[in-house]
N, CA, C and O atoms as a GROMACS GRO file, in nm:
protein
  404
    1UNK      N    1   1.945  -0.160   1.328
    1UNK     CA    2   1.874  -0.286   1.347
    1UNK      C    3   1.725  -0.264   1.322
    1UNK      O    4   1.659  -0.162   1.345
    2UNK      N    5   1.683  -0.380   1.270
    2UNK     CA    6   1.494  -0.333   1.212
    2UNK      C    7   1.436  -0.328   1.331
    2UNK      O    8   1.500  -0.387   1.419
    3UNK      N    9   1.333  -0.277   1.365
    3UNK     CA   10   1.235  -0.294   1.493
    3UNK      C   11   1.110  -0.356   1.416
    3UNK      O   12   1.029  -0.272   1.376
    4UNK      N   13   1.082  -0.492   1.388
    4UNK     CA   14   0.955  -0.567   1.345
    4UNK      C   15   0.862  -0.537   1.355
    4UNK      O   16   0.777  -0.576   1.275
    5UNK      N   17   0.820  -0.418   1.501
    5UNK     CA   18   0.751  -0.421   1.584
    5UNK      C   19   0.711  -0.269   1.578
    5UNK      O   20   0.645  -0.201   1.657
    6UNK      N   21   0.773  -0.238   1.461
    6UNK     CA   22   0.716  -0.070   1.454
    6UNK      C   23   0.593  -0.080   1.447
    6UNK      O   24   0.550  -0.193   1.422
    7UNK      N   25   0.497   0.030   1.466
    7UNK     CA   26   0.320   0.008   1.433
    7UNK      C   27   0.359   0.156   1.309
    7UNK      O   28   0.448   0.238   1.287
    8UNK      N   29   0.237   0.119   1.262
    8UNK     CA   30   0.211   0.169   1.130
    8UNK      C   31   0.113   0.280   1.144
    8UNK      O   32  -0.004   0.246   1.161
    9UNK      N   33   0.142   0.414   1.140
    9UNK     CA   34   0.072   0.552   1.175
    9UNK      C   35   0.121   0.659   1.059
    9UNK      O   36   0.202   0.650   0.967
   10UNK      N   37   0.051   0.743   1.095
   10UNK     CA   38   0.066   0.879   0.973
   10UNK      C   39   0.190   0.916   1.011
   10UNK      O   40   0.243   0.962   0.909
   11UNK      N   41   0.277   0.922   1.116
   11UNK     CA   42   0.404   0.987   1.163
   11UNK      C   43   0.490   0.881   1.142
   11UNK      O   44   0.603   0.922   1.112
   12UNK      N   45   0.478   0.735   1.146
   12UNK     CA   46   0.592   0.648   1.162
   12UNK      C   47   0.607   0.611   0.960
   12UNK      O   48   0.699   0.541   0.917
   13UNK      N   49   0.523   0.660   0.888
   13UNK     CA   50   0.522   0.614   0.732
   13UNK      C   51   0.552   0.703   0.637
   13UNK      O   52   0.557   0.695   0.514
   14UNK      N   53   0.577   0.818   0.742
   14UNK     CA   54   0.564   0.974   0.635
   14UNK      C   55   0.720   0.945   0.576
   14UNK      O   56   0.740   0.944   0.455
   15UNK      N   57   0.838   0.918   0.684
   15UNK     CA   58   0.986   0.929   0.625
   15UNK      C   59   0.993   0.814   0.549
   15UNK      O   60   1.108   0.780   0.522
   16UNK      N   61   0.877   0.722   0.494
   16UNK     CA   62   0.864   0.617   0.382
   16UNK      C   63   0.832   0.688   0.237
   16UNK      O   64   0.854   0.615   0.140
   17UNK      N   65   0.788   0.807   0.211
   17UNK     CA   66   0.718   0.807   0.132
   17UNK      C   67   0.825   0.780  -0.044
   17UNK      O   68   0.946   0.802  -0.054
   18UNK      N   69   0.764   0.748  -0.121
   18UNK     CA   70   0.869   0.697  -0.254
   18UNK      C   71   0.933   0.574  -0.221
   18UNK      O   72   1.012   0.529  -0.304
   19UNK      N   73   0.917   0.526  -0.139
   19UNK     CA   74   0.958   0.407  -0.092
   19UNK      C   75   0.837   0.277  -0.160
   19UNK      O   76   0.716   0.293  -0.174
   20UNK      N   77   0.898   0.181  -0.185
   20UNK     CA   78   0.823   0.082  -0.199
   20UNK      C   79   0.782  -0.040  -0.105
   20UNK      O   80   0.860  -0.064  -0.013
   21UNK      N   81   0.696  -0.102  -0.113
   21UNK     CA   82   0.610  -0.143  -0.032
   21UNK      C   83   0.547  -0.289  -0.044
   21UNK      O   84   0.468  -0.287  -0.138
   22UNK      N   85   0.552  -0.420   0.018
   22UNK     CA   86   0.502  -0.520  -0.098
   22UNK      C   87   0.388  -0.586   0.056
   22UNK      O   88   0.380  -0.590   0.178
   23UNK      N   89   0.304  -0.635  -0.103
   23UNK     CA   90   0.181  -0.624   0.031
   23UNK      C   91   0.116  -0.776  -0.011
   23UNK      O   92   0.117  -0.788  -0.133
   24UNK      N   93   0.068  -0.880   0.050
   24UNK     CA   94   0.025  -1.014   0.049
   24UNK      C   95  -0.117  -0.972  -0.002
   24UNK      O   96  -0.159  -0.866   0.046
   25UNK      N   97  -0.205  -1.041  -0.098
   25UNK     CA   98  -0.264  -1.038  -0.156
   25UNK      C   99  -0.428  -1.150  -0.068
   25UNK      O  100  -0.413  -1.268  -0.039
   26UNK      N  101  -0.526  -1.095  -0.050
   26UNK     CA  102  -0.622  -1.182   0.050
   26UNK      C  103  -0.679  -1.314  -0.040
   26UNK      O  104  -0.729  -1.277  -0.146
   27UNK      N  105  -0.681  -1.411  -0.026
   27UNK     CA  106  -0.751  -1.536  -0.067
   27UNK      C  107  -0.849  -1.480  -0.163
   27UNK      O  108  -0.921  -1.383  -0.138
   28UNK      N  109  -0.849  -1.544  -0.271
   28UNK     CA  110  -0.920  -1.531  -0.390
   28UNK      C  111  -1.071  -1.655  -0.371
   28UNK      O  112  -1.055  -1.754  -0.299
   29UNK      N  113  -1.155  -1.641  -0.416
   29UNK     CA  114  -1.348  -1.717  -0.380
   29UNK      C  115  -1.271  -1.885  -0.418
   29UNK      O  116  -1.317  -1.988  -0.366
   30UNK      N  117  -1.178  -1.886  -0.493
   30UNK     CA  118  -1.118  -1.986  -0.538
   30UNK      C  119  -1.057  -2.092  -0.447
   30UNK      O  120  -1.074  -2.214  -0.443
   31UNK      N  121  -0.976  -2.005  -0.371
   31UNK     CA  122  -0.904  -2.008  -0.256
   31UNK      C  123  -0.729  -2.016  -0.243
   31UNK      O  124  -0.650  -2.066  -0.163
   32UNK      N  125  -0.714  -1.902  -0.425
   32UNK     CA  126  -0.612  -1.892  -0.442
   32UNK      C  127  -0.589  -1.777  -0.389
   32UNK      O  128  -0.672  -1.688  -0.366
   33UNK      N  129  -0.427  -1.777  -0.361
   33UNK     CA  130  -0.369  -1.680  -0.316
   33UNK      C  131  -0.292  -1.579  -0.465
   33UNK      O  132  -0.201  -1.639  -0.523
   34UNK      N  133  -0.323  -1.454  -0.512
   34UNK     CA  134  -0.260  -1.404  -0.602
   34UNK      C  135  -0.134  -1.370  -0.588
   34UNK      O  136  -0.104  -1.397  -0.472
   35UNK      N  137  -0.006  -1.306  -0.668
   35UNK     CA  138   0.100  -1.267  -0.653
   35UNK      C  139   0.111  -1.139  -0.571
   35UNK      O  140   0.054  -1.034  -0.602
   36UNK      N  141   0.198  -1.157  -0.448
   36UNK     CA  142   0.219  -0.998  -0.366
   36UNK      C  143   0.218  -0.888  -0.520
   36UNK      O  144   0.250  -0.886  -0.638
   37UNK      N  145   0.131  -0.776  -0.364
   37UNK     CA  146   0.147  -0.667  -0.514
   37UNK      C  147   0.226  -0.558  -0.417
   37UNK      O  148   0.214  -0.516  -0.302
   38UNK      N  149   0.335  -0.530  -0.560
   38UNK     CA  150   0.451  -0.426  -0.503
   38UNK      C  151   0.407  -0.282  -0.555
   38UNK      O  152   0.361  -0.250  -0.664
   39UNK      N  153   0.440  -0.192  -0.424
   39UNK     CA  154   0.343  -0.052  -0.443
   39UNK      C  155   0.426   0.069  -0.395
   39UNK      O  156   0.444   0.073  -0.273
   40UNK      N  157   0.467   0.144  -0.450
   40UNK     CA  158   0.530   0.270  -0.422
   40UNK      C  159   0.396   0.355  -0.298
   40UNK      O  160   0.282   0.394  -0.320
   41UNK      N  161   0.472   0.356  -0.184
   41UNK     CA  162   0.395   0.506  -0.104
   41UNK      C  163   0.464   0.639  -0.200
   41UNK      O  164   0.576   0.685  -0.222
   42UNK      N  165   0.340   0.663  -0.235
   42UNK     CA  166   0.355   0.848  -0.324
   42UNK      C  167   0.300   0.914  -0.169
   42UNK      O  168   0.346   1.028  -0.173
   43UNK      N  169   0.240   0.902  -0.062
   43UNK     CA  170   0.219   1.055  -0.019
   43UNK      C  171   0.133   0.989   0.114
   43UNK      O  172   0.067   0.886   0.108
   44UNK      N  173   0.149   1.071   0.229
   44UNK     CA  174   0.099   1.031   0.324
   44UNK      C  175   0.016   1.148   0.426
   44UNK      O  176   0.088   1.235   0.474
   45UNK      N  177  -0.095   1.152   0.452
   45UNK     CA  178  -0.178   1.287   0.506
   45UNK      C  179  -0.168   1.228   0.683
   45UNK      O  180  -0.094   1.157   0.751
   46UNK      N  181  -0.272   1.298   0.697
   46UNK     CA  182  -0.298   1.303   0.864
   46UNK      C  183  -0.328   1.192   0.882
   46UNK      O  184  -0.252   1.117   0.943
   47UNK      N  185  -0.473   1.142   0.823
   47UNK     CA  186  -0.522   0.969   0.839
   47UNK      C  187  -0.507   0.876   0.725
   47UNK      O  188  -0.581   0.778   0.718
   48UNK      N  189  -0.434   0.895   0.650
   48UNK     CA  190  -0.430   0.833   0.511
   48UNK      C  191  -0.267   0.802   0.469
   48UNK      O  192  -0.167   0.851   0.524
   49UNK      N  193  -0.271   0.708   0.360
   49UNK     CA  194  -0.153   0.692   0.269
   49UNK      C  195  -0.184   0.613   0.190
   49UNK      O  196  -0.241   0.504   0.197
   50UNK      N  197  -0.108   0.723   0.042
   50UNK     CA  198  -0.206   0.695  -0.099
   50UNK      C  199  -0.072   0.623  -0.154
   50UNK      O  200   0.039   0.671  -0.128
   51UNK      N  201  -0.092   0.474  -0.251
   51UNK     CA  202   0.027   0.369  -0.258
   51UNK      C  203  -0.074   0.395  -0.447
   51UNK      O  204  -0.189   0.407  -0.490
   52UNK      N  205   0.087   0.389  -0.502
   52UNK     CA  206   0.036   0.402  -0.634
   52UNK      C  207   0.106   0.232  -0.700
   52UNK      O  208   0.224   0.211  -0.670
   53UNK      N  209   0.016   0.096  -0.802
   53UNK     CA  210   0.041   0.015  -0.836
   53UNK      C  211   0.013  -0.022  -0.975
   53UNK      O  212  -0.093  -0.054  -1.030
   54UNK      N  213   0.166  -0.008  -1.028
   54UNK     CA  214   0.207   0.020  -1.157
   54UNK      C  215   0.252  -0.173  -1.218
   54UNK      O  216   0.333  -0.251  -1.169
   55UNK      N  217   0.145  -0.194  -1.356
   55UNK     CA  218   0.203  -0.339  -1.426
   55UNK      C  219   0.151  -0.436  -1.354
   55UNK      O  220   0.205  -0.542  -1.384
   56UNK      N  221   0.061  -0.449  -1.264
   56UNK     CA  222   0.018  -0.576  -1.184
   56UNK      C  223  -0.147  -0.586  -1.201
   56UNK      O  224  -0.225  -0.495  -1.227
   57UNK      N  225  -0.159  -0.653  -1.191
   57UNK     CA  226  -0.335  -0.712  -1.201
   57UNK      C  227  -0.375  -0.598  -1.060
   57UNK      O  228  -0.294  -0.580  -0.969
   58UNK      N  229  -0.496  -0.540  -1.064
   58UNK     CA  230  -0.594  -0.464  -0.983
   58UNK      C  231  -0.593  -0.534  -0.844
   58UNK      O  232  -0.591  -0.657  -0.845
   59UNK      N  233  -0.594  -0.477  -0.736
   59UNK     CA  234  -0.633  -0.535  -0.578
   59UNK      C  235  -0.726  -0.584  -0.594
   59UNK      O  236  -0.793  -0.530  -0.682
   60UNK      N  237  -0.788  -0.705  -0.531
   60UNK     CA  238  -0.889  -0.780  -0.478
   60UNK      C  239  -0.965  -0.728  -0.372
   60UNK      O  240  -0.888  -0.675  -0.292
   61UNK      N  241  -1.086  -0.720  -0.332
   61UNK     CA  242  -1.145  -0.650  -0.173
   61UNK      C  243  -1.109  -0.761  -0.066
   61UNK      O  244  -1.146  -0.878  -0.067
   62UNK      N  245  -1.063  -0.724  -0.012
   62UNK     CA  246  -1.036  -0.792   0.128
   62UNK      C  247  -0.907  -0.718   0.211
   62UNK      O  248  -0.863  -0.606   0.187
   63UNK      N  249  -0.858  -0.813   0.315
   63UNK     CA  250  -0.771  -0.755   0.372
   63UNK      C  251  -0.628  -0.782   0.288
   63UNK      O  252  -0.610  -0.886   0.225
   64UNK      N  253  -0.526  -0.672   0.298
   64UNK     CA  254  -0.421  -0.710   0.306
   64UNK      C  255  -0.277  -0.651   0.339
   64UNK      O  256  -0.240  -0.534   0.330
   65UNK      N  257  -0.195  -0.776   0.382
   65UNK     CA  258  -0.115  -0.738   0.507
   65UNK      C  259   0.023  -0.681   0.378
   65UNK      O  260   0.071  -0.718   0.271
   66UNK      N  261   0.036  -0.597   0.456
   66UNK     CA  262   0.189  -0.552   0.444
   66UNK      C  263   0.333  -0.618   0.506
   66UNK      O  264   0.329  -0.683   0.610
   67UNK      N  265   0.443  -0.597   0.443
   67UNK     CA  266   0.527  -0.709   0.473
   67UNK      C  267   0.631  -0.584   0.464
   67UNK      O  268   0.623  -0.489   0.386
   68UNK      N  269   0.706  -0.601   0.537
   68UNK     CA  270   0.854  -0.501   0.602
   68UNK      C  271   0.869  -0.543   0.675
   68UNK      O  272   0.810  -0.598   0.768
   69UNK      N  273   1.027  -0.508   0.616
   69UNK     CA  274   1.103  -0.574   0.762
   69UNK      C  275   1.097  -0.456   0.918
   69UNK      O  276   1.157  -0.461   1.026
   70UNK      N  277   1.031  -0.390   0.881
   70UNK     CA  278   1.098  -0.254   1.007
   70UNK      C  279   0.912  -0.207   1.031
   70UNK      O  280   0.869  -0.101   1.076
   71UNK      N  281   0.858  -0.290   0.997
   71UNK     CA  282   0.733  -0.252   1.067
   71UNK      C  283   0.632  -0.420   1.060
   71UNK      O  284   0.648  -0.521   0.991
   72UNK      N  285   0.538  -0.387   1.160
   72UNK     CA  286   0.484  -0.541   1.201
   72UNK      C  287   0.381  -0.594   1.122
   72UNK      O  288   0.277  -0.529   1.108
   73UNK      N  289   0.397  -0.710   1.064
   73UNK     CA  290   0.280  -0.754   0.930
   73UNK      C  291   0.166  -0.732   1.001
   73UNK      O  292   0.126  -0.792   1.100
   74UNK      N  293   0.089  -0.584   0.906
   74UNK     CA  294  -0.024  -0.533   0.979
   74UNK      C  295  -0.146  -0.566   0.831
   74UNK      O  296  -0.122  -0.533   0.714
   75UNK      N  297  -0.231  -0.615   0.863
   75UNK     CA  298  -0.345  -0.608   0.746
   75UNK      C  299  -0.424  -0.515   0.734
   75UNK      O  300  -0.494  -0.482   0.830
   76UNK      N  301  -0.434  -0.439   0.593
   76UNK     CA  302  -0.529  -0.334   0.568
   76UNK      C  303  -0.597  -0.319   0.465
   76UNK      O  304  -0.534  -0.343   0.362
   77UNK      N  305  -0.730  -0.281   0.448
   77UNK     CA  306  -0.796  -0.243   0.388
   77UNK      C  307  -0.720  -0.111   0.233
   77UNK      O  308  -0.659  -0.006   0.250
   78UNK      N  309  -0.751  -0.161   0.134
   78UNK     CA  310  -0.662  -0.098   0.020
   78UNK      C  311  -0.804  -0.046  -0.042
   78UNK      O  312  -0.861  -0.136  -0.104
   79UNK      N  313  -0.882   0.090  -0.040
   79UNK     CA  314  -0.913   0.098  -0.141
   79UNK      C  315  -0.852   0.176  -0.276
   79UNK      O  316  -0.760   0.256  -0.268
   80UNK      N  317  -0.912   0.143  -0.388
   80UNK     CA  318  -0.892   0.225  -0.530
   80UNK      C  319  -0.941   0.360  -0.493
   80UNK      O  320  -1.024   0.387  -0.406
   81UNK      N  321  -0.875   0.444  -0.574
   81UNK     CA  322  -0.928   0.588  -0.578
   81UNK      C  323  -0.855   0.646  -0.676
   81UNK      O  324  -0.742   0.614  -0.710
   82UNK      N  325  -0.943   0.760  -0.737
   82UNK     CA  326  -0.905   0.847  -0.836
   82UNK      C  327  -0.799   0.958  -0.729
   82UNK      O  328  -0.810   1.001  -0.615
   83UNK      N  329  -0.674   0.976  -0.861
   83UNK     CA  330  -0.594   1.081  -0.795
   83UNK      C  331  -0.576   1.159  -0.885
   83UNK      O  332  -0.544   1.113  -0.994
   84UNK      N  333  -0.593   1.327  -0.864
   84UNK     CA  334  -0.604   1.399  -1.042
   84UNK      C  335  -0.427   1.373  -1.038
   84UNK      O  336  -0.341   1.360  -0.951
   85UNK      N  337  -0.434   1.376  -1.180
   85UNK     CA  338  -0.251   1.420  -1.251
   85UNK      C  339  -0.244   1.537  -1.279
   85UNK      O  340  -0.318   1.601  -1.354
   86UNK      N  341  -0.131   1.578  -1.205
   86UNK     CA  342  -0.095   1.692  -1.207
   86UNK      C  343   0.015   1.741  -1.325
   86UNK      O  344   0.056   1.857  -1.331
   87UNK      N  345   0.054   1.645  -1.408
   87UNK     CA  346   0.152   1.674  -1.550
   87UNK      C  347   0.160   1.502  -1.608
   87UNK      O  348   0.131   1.389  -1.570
   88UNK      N  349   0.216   1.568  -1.713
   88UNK     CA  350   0.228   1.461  -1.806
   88UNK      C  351   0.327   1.339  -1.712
   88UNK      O  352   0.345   1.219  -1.736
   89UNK      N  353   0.379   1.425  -1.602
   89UNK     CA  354   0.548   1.316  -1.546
   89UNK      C  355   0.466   1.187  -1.456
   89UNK      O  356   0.522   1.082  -1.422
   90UNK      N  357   0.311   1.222  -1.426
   90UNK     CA  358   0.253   1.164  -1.323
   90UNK      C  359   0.236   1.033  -1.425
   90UNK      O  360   0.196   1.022  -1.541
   91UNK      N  361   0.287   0.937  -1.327
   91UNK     CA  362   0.268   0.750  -1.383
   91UNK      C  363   0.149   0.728  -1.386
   91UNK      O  364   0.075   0.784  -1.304
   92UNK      N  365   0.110   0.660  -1.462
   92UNK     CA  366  -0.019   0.613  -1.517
   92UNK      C  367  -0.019   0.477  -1.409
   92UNK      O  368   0.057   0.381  -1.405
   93UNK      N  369  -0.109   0.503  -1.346
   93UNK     CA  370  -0.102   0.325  -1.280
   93UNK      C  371  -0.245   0.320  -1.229
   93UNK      O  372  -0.329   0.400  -1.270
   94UNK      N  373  -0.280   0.200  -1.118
   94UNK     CA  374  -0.408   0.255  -1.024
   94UNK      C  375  -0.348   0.276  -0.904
   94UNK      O  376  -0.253   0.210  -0.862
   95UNK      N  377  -0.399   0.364  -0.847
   95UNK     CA  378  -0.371   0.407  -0.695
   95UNK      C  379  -0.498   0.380  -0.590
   95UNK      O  380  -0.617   0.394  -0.621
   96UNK      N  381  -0.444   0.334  -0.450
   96UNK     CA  382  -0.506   0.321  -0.387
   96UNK      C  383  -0.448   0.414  -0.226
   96UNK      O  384  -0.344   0.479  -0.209
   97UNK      N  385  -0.543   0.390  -0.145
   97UNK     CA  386  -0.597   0.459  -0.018
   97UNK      C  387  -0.607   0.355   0.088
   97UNK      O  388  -0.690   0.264   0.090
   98UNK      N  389  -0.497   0.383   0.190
   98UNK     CA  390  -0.553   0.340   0.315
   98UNK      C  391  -0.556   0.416   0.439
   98UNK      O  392  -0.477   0.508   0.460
   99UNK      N  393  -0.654   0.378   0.530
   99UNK     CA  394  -0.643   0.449   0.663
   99UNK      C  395  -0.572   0.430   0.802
   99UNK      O  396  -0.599   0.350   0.892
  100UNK      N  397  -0.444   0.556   0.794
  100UNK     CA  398  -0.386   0.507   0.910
  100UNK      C  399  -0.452   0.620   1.070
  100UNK      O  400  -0.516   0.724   1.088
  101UNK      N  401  -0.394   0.532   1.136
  101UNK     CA  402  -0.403   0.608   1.276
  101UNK      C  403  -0.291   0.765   1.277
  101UNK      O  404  -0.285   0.836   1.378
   0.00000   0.00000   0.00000
């Protein structure tokens, strides 16, 4: 059964990782809302987890919430960041960075 109500930490996201991820997109100056952007977790550290987003228009700055069923729509801060490639197998996409507890 899902627990809605999971909270979102470096220990509760690590057995996510390769997993995909779809995340609500923050109000555009417009006051449009863009298309959720769907994001593979590649890798998760002590305070961090780096979400790589492949074929979709670039994140917007603002908040935005994550949507699972087995953890609680939490809003976060997404930044961009360079990640070196380590072989040719590494996907070309942009990757981003957020900070967990």
């Amino acid at each position: 059964m899902a627990d809605a109500s999971k909270r979102v930490t470096a220990a509760s996201m690590k057995s996510y990782e390769g997993q995909f991820f779809v995340f609500e997109r923050p109000l555009r100056p417009d006051g449009v809302r863009g298309d959720d952007a769907r994001m593979q977790l590649l890798g998760v550290g002590e305070n961090e987890m780096v979400f790589l987003l492949l074929g979709q228009p670039p994140l917007e700055q603002g908040l935005h919430r994550m949507m699972h069923r087995e953890f609680e729509n939490v809003e976060m801060e997404l930044e961009r960041v360079i990640v070196p490639r380590r072989g040719r197998q590494d996907p070309v996409g942009m990757y981003y960075r957020a900070q967990v507890e």
